[in-house]
ZASE-504155 format. One record per residue (C-alpha): residue number from 0; x, y, z. Coordinates in nm, 3 decimals. Each point is the difference from the previous one (the first is absolute). Layout:
@num->NUM&X->X&Y->Y&Z->Z
...
***
This chain:
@num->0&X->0.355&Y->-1.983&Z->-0.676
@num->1&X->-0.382&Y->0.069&Z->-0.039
@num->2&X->-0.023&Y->0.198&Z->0.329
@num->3&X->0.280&Y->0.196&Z->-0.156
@num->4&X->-0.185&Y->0.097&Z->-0.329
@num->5&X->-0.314&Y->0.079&Z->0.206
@num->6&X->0.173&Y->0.210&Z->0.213
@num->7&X->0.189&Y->0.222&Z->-0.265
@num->8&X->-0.373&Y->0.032&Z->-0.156
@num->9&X->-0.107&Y->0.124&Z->0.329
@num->10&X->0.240&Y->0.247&Z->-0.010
@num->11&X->-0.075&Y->0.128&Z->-0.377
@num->12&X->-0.357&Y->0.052&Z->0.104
@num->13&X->0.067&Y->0.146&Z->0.335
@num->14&X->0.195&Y->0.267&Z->-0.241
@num->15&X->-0.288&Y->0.054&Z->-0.213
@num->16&X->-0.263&Y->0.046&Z->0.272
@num->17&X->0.230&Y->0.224&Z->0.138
@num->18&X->0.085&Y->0.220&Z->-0.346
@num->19&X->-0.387&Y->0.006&Z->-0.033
@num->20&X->-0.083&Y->0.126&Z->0.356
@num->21&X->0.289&Y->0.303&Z->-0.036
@num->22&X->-0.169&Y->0.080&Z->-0.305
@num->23&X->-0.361&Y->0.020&Z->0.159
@num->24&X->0.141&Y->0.215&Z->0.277
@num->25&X->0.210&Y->0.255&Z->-0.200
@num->26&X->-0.318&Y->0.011&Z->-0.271
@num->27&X->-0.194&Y->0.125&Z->0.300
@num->28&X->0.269&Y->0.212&Z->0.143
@num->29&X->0.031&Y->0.200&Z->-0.342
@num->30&X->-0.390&Y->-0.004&Z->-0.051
@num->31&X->-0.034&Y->0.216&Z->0.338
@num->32&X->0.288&Y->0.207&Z->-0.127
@num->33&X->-0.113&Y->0.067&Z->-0.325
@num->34&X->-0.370&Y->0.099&Z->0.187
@num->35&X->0.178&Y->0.239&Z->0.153
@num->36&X->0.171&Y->0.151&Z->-0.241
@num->37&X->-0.295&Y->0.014&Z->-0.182
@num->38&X->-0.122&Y->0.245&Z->0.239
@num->39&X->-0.415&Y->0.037&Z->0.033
@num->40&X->-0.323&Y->-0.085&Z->0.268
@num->41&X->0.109&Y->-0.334&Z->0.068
@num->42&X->0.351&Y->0.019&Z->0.002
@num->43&X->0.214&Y->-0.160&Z->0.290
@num->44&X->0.169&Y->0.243&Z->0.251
@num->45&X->0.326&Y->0.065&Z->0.081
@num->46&X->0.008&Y->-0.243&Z->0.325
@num->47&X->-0.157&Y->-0.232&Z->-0.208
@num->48&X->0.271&Y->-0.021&Z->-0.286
@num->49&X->0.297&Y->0.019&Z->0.239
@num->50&X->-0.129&Y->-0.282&Z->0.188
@num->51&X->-0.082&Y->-0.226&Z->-0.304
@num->52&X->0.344&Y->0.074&Z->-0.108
@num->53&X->0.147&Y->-0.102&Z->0.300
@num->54&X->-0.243&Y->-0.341&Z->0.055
@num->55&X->-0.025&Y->-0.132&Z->-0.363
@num->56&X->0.337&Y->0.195&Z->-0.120
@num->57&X->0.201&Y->-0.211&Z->0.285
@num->58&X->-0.247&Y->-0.310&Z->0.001
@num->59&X->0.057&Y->-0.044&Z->-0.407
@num->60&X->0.401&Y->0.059&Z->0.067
@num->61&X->0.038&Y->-0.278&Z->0.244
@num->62&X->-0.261&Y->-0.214&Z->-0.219
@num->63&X->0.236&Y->0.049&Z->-0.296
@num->64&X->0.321&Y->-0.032&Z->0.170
@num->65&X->-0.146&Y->-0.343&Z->0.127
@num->66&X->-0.053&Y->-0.131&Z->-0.363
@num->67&X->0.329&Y->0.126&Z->-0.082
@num->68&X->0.174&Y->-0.244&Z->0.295
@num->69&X->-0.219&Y->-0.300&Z->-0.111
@num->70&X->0.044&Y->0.070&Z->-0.328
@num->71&X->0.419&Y->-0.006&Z->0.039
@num->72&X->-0.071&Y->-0.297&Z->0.244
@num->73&X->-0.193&Y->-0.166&Z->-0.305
@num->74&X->0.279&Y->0.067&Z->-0.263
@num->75&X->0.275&Y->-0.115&Z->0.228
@num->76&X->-0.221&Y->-0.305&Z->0.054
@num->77&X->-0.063&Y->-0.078&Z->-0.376
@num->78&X->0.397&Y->0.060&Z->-0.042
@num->79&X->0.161&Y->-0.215&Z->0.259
@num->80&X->0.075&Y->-0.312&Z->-0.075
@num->81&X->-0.181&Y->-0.288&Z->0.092
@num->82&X->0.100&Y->-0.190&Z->0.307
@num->83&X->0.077&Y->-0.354&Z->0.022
@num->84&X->-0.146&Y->-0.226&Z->0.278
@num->85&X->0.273&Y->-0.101&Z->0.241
@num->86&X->0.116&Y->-0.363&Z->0.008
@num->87&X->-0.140&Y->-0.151&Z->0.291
@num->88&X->0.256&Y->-0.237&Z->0.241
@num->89&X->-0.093&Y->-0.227&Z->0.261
@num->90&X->0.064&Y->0.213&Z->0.311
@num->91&X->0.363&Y->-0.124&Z->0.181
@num->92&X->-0.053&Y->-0.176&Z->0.307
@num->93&X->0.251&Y->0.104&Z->0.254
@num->94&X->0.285&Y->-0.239&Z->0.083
@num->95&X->-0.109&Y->-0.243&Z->0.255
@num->96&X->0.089&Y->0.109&Z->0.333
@num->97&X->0.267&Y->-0.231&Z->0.233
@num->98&X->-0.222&Y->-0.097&Z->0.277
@num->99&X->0.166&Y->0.052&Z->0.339
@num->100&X->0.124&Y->-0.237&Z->0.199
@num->101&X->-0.211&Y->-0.108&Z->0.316
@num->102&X->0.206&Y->0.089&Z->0.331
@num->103&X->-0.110&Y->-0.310&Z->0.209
@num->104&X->-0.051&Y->-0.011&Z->0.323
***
């Protein structure tokens, strides 16, 4: 039962790392954007934004998508109910066998 709670805290915290990291990505994704939109000397070019787009616009997706499946994984964790360890039973030894009948000689 206590690898069980450690493991569902795993999974919360995976989440979180992951939620973070999407942020940091798409933060830098519109910061490139927004330079240039802004236009001036030391603006990005064209290559450059269409490239970032496509690198940290697809890396963030797939980071966020990721949180989104552990996150699901987490709640159906939290919500399913807890299991119950099986009974154990002495393992059945197998009906002693008739011993065959020496042919003599």
């Amino acid at each position: 039962m206590e690898q069980n709670k450690r493991n569902t805290s795993a999974n919360s915290t995976t989440v979180f790392i992951r939620v973070i990291a999407a942020g940091f990505v798409f933060y830098s994704l519109w910061e490139i954007v927004s330079a240039f939109l802004k236009g001036g000397e030391d603006a990005p070019s064209l290559t450059l934004l269409l490239l970032a787009i496509a690198v940290l616009g697809g890396g963030g997706a797939f980071i966020a998508l990721m949180a989104w499946k552990e996150w699901k994984r987490y709640q159906a964790a939290q919500n399913a109910p807890a299991e119950e360890p099986a009974e154990e039973t002495a393992p059945q030894l197998p009906e002693e066998a008739e011993e065959p009948e020496e042919a003599e000689d």
